[in-house]
C-alpha positions in Angstrom: 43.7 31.0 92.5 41.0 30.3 90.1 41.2 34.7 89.2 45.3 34.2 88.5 44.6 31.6 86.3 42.6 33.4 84.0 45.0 36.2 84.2 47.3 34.4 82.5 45.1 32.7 80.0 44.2 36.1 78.7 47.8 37.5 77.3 47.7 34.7 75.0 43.9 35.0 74.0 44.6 38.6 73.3 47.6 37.8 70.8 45.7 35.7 69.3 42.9 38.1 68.6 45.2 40.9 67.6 47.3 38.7 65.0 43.8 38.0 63.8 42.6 41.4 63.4 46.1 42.3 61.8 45.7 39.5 59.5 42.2 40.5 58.3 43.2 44.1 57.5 45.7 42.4 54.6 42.9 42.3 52.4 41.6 45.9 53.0 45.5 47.1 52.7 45.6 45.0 49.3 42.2 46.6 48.0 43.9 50.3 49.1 47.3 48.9 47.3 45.1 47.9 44.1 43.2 51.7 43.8 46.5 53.5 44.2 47.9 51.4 41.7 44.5 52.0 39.3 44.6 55.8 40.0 48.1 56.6 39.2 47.7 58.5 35.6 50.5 56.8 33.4 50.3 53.4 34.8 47.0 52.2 32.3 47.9 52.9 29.5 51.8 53.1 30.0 53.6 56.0 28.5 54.9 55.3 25.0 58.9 55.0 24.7 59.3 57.3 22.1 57.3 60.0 24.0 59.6 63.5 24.2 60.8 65.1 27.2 58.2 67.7 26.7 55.6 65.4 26.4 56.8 63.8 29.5 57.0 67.0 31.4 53.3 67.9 30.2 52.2 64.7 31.7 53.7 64.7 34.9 52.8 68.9 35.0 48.8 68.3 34.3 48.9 65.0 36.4 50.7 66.5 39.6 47.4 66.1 42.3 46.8 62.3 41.7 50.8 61.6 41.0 51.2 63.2 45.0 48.0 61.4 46.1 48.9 57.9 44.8 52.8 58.6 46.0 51.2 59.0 49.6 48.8 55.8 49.3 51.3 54.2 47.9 54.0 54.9 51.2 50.7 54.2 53.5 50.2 51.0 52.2 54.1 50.3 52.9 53.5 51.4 56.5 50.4 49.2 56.9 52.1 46.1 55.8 54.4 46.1 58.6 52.0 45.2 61.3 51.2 41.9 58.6 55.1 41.3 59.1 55.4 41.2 62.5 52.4 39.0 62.4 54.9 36.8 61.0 57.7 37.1 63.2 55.8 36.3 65.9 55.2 32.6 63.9 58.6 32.7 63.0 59.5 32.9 67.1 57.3 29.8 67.9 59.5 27.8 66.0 61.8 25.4 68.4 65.4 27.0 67.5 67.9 28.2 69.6 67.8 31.6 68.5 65.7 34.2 66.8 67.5 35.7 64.6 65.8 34.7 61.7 62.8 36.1 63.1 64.2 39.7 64.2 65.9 39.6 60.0 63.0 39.1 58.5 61.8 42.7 59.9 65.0 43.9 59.2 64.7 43.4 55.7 60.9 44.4 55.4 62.0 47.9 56.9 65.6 48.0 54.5 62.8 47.6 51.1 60.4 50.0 52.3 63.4 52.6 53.1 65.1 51.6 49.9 61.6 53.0 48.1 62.5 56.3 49.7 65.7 56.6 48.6 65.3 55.8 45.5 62.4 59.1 44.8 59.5 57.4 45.2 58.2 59.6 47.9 56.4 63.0 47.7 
């Protein structure tokens, strides 16, 4: 009896660990999030408005490797937050409510931004 009780003590010692672990990679994901932000060429210093189209198309030409390789960090750090939001929906799911349908949104809508980035060019 004593071997069942344990059994089910574990499940929620285990969530508890893995929302853990998923919360400390945040920071790592941040620091990633910060470099890619710090290595795309054009970000520091920002591109004049009265550049030409030429100019523009010399940039973008000479800076093509780090442009791709920031794109790609940039869409890996979208797919490494979602763990950090379902950290949260399974918060939002403790709460006493009768439904969770707040809870199965908020992913909803985490997923609809990170798709809207693709949509809109932002990807490779």
């Amino acid at each position: 009896m004593q071997i069942l009780a344990e059994a089910e003590d574990l499940p929620k010692t285990a969530n508890i660990k893995t929302q853990l672990i998923i919360l400390w990679t945040a920071p790592v994901f941040s620091v990633v999030l910060l470099i890619a932000f710090l290595a795309f060429p054009g970000f520091f210093p920002p591109m004049a408005p009265d550049v030409t189209a030429e100019q523009v198309v010399k940039f973008y030409s000479d800076h093509t490797a780090m442009i791709r390789f920031s794109m790609v960090t940039f869409d890996l750090c979208g797919i490494m937050s979602l763990p950090l939001f379902m950290v949260i929906v399974v918060q939002m799911k403790r709460m006493a409510t009768r439904s969770h349908v707040f809870a199965y949104c908020y992913p909803t809508a985490a997923v609809k931004v990170d798709s809207r980035q693709v949509r809109q060019g932002r990807h490779p």
